[in-house]
SEZA-605085 format. One record per residue: residue in one letter; x, y, z of N, C-alpha, C in turn. Coordinates in Angstrom, 3 decimals. Layout:
<nodes>
@resn->a, n.east->X, n.north->Y, n.up->Z, ca.east->X, ca.north->Y, ca.up->Z, c.east->X, c.north->Y, c.up->Z
...
</nodes>
This chain:
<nodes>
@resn->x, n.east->14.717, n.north->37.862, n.up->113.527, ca.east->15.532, ca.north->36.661, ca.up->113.607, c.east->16.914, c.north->36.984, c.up->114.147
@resn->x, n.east->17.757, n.north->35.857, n.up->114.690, ca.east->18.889, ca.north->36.304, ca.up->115.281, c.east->19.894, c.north->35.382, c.up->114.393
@resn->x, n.east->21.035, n.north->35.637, n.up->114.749, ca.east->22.455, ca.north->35.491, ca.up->113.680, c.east->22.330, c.north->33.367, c.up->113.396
@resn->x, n.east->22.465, n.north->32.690, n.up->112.715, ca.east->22.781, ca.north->31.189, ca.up->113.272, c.east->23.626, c.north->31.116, c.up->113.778
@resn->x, n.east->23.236, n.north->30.089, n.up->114.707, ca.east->23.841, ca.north->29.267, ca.up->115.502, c.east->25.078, c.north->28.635, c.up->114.704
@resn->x, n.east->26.170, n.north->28.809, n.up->114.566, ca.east->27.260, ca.north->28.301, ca.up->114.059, c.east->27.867, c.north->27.153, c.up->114.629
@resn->x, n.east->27.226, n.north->27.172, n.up->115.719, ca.east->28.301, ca.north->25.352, ca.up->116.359, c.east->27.610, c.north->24.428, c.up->116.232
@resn->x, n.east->26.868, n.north->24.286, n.up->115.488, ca.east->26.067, ca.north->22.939, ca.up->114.874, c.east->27.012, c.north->22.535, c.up->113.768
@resn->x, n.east->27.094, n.north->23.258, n.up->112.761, ca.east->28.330, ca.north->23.214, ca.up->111.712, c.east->29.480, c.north->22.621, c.up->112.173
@resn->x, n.east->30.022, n.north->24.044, n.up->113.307, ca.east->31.236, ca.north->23.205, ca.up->113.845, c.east->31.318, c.north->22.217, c.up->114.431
@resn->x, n.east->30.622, n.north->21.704, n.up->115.243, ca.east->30.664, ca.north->20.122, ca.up->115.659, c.east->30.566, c.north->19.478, c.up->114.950
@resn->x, n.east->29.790, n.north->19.221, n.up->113.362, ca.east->29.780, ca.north->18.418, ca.up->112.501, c.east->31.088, c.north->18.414, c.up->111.545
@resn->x, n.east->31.773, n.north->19.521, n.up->111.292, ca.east->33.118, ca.north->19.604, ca.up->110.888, c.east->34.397, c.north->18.577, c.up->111.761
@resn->x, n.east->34.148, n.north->19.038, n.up->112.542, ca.east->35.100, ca.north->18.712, ca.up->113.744, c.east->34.854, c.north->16.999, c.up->113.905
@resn->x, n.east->33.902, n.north->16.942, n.up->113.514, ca.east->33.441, ca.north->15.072, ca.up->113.626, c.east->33.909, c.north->14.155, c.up->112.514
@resn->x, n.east->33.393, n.north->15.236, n.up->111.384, ca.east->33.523, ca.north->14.194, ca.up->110.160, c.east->35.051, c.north->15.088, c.up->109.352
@resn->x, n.east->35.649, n.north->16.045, n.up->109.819, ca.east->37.220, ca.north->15.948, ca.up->109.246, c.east->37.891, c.north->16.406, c.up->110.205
@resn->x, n.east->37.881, n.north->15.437, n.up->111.341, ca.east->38.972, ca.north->15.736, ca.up->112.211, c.east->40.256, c.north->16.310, c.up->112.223
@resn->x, n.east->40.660, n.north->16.623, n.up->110.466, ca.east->42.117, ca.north->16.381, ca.up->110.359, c.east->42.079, c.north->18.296, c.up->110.569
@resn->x, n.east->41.051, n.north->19.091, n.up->110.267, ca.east->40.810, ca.north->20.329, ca.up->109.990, c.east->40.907, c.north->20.966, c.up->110.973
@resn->x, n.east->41.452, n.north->21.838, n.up->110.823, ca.east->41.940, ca.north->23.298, ca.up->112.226, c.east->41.061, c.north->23.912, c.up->112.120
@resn->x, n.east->39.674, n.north->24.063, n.up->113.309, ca.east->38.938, ca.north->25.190, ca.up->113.117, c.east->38.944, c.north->26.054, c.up->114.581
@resn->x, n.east->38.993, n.north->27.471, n.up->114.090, ca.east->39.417, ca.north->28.670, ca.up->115.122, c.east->38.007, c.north->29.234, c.up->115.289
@resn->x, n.east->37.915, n.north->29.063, n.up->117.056, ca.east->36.416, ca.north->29.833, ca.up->117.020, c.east->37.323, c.north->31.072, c.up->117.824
@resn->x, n.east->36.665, n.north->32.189, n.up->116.846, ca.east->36.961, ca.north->33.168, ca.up->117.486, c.east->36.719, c.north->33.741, c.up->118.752
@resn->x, n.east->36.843, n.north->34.672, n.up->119.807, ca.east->36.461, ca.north->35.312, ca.up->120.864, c.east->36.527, c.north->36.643, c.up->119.972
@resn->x, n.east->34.971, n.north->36.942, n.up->120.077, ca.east->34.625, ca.north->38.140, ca.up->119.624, c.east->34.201, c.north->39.350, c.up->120.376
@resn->x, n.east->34.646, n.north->38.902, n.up->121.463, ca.east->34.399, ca.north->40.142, ca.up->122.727, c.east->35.250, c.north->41.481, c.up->122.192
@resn->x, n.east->34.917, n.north->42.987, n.up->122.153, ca.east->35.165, ca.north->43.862, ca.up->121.466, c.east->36.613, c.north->43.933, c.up->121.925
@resn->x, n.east->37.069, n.north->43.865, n.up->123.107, ca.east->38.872, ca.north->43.548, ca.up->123.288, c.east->39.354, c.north->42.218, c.up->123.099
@resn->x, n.east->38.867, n.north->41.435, n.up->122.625, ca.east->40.051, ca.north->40.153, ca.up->122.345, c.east->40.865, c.north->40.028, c.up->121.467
@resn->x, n.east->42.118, n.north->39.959, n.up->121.078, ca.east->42.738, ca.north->39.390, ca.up->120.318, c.east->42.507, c.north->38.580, c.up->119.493
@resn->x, n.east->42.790, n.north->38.996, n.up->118.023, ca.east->42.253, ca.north->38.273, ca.up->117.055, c.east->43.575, c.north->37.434, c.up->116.181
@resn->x, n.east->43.056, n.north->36.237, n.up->115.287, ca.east->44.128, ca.north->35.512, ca.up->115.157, c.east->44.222, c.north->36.088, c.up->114.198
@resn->x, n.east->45.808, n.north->35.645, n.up->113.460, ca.east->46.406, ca.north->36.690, ca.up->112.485, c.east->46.889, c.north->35.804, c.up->111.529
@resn->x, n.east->46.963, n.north->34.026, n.up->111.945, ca.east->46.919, ca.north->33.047, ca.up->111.357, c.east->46.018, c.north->32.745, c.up->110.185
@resn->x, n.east->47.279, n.north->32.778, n.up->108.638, ca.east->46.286, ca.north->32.013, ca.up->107.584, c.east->45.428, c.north->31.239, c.up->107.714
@resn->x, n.east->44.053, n.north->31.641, n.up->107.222, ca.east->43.157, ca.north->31.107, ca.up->106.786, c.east->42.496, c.north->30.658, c.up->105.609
@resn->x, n.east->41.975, n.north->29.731, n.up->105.322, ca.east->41.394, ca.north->29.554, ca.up->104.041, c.east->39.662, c.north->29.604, c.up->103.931
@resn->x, n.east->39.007, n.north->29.538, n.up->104.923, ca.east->38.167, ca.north->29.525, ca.up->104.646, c.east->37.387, c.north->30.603, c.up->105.789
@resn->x, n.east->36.342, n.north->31.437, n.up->106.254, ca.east->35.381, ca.north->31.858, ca.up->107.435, c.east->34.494, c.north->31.788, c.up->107.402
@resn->x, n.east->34.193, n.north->31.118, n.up->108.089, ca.east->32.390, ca.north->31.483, ca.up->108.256, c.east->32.180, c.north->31.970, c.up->109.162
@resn->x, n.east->30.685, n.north->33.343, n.up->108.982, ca.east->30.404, ca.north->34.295, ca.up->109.367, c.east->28.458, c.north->33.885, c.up->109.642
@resn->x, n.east->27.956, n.north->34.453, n.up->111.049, ca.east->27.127, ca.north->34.502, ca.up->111.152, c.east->26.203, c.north->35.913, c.up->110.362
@resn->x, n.east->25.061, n.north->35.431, n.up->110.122, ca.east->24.728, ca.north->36.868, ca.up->109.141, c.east->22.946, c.north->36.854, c.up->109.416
@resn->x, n.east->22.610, n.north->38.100, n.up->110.094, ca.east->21.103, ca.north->39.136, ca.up->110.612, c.east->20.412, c.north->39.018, c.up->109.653
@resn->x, n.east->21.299, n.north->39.895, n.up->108.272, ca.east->20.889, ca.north->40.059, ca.up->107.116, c.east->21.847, c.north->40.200, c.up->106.128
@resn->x, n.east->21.276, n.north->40.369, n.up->104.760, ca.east->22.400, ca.north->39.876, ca.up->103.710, c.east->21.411, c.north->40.476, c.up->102.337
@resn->x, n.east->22.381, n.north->40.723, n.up->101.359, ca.east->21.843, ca.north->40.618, ca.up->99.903, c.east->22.488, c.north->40.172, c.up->98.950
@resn->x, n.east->22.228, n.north->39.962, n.up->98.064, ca.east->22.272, ca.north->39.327, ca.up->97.178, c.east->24.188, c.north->39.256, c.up->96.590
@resn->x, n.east->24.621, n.north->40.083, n.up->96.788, ca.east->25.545, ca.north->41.174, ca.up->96.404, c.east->26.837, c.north->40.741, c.up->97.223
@resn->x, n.east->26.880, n.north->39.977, n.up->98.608, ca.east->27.512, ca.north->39.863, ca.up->99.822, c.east->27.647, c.north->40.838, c.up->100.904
@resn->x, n.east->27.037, n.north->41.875, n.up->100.678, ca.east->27.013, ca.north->42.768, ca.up->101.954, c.east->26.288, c.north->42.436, c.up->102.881
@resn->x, n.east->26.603, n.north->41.886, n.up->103.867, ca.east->25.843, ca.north->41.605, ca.up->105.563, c.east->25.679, c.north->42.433, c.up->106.835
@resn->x, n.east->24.257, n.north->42.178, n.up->107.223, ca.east->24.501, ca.north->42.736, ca.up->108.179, c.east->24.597, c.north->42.085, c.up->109.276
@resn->x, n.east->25.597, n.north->41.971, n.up->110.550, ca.east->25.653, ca.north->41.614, ca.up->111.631, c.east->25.469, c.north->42.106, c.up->112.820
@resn->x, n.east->25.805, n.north->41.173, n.up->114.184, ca.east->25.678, ca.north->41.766, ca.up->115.483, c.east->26.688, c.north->42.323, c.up->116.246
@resn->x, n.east->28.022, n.north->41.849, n.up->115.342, ca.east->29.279, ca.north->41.760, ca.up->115.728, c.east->29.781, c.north->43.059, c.up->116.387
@resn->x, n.east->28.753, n.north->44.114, n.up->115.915, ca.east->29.686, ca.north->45.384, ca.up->116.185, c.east->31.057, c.north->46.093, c.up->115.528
@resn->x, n.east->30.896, n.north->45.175, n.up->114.020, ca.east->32.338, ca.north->45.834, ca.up->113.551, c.east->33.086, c.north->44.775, c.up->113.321
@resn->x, n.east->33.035, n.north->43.780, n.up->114.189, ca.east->34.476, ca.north->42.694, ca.up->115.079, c.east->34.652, c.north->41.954, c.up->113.513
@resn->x, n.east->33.307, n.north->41.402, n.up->112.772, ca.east->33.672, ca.north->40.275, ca.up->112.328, c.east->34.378, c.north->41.274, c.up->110.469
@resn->x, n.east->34.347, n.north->42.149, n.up->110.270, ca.east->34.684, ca.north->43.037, ca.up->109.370, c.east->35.813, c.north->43.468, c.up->109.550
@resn->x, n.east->36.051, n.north->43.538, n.up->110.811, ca.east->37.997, ca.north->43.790, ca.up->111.072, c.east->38.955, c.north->42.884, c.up->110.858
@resn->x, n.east->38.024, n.north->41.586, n.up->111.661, ca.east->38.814, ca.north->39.784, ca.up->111.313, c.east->38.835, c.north->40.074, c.up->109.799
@resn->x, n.east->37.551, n.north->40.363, n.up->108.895, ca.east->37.384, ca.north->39.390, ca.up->107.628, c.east->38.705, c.north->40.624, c.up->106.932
@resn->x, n.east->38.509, n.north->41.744, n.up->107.153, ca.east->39.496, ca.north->42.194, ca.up->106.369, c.east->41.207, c.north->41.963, c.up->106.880
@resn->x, n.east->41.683, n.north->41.064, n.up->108.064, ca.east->43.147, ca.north->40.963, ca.up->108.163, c.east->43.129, c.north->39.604, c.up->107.292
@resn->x, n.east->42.035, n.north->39.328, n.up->106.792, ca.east->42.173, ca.north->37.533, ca.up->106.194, c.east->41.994, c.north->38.072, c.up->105.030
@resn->x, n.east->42.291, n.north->38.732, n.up->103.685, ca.east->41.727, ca.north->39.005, ca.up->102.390, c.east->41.904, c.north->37.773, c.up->101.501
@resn->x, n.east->42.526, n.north->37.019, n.up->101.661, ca.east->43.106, ca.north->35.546, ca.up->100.516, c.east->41.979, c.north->34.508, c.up->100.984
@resn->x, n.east->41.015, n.north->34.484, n.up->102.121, ca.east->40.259, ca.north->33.716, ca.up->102.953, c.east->39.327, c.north->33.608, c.up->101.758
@resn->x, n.east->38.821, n.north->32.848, n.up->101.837, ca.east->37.326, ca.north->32.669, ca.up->101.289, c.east->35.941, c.north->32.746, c.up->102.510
@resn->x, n.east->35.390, n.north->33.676, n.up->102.399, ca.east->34.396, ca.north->34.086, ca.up->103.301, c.east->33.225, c.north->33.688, c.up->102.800
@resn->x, n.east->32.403, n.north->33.006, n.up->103.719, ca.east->31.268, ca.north->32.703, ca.up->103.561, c.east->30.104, c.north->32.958, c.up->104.830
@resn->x, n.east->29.109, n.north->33.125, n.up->104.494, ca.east->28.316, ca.north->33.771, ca.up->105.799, c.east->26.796, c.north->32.754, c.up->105.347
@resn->x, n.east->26.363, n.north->32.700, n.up->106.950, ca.east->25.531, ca.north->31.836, ca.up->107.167, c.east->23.932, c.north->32.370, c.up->107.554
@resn->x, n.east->22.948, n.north->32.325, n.up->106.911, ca.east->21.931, ca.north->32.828, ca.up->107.039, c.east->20.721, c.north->32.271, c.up->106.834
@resn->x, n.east->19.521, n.north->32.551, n.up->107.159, ca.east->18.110, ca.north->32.433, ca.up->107.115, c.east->17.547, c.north->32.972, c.up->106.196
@resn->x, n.east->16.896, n.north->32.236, n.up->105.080, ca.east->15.943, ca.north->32.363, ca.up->104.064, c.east->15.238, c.north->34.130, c.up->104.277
@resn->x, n.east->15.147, n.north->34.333, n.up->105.361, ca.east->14.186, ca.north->35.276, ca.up->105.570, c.east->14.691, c.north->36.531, c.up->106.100
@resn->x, n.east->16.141, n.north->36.430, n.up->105.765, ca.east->17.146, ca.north->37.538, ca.up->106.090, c.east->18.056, c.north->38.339, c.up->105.098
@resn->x, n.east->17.162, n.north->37.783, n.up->104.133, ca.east->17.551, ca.north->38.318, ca.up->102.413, c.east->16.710, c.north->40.090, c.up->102.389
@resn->x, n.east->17.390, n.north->41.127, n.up->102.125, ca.east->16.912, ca.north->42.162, ca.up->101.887, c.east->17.505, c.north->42.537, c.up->100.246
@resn->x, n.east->16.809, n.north->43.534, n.up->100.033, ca.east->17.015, ca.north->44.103, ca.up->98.550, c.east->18.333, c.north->44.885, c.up->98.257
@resn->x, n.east->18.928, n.north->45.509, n.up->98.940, ca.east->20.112, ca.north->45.742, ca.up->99.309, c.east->20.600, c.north->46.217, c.up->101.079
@resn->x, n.east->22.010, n.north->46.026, n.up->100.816, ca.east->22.390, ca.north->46.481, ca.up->102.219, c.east->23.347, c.north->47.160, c.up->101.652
@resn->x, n.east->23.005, n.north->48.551, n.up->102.142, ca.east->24.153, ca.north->49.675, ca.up->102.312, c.east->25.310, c.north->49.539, c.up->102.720
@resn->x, n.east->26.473, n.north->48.918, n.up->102.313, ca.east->27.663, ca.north->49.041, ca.up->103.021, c.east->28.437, c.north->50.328, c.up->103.766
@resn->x, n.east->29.143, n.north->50.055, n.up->104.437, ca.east->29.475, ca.north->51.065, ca.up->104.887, c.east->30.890, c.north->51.084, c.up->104.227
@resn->x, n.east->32.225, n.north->52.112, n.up->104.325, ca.east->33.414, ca.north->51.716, ca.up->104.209, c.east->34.480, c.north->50.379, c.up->104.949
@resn->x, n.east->33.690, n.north->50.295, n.up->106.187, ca.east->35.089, ca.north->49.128, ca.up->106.470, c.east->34.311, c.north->47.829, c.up->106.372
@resn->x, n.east->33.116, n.north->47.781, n.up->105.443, ca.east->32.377, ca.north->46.206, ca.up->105.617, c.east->33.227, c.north->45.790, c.up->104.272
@resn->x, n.east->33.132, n.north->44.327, n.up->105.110, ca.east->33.992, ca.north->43.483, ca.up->103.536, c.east->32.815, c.north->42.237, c.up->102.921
@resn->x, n.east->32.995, n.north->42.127, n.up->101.702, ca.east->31.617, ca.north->41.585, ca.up->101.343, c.east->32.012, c.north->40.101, c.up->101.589
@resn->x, n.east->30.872, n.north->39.220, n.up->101.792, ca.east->31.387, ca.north->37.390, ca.up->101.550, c.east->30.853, c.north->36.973, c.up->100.185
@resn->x, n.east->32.283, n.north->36.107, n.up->100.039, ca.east->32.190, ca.north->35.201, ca.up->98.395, c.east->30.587, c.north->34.853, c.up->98.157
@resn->x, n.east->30.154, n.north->34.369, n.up->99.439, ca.east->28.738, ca.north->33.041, ca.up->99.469, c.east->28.325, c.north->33.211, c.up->100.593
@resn->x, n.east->27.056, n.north->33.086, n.up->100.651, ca.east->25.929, ca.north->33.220, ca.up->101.507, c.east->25.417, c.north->31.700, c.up->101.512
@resn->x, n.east->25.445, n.north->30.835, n.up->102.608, ca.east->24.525, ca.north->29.849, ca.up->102.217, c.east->23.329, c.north->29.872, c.up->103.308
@resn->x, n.east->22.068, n.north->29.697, n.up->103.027, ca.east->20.880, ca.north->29.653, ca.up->103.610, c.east->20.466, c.north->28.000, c.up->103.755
@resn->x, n.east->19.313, n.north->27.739, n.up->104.297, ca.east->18.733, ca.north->26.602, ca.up->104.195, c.east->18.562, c.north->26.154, c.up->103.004
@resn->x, n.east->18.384, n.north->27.042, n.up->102.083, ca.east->17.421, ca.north->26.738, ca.up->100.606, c.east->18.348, c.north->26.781, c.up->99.701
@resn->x, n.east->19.473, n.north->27.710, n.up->99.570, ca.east->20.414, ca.north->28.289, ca.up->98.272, c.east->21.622, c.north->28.600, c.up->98.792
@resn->x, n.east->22.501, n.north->28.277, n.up->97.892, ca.east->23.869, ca.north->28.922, ca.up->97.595, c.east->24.015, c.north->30.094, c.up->96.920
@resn->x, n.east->24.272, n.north->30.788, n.up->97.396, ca.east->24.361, ca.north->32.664, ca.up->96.386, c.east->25.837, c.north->32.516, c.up->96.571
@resn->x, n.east->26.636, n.north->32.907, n.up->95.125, ca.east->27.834, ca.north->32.829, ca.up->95.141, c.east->27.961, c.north->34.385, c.up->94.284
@resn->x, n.east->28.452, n.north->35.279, n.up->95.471, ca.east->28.520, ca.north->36.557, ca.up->94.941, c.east->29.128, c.north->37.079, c.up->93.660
@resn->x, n.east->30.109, n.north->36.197, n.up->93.746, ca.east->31.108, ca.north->36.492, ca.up->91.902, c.east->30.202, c.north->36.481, c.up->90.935
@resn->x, n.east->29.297, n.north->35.834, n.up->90.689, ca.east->28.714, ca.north->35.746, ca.up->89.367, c.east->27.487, c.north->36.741, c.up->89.517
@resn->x, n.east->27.413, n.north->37.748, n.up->90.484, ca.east->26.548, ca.north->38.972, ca.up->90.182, c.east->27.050, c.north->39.774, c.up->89.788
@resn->x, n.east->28.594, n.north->39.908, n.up->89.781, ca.east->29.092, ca.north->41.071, ca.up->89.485, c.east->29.003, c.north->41.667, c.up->87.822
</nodes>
């Protein structure tokens, strides 16, 4: 399976609360990343466990963003069928609060 499609979301954001600032990133491995408070990210996600460790396609990119945002609330977006038993983090992966799938909300705090 490949990462979701995230601009389905965002067009429906962008429709029904116009009033909301949303930043699509350029995740090309040299772009400039915003440095602007955030409150919320969403993250496309390969794979995931239970725990918030993901794995992505990003190459790194979206783990460099998520860690200049630490006050953010991170959430990553995934497929029922992209749940593994664990994912090995590495040192610079940063975990997300919530995973939401088609089916469930996993809200990582309350595994701990």
């Amino acid at each position: 399976l490949n990462e979701v499609d995230t601009l389905p979301i965002i067009k429906f954001l962008q429709t029904t609360y116009p009033s909301i600032q949303i930043v699509q990133p350029n995740t090309h491995k040299n772009a400039t990343m915003s440095t602007e408070s955030m409150d919320v990210i969403i993250v496309p996600v390969v794979g995931f466990d239970t725990q918030g460790n993901r794995i992505g396609m990003g190459g790194g990119w979206y783990d460099k963003f998520l860690a200049m945002h630490p006050e953010a609330i991170k959430v990553g977006l995934a497929y029922d069928e992209c749940e593994v038993q664990k994912v090995k983090p590495e040192a610079h992966d940063v975990r997300l609060d919530y995973i939401v799938t088609p089916t469930r909300l996993i809200d990582t705090h309350q595994l701990e």
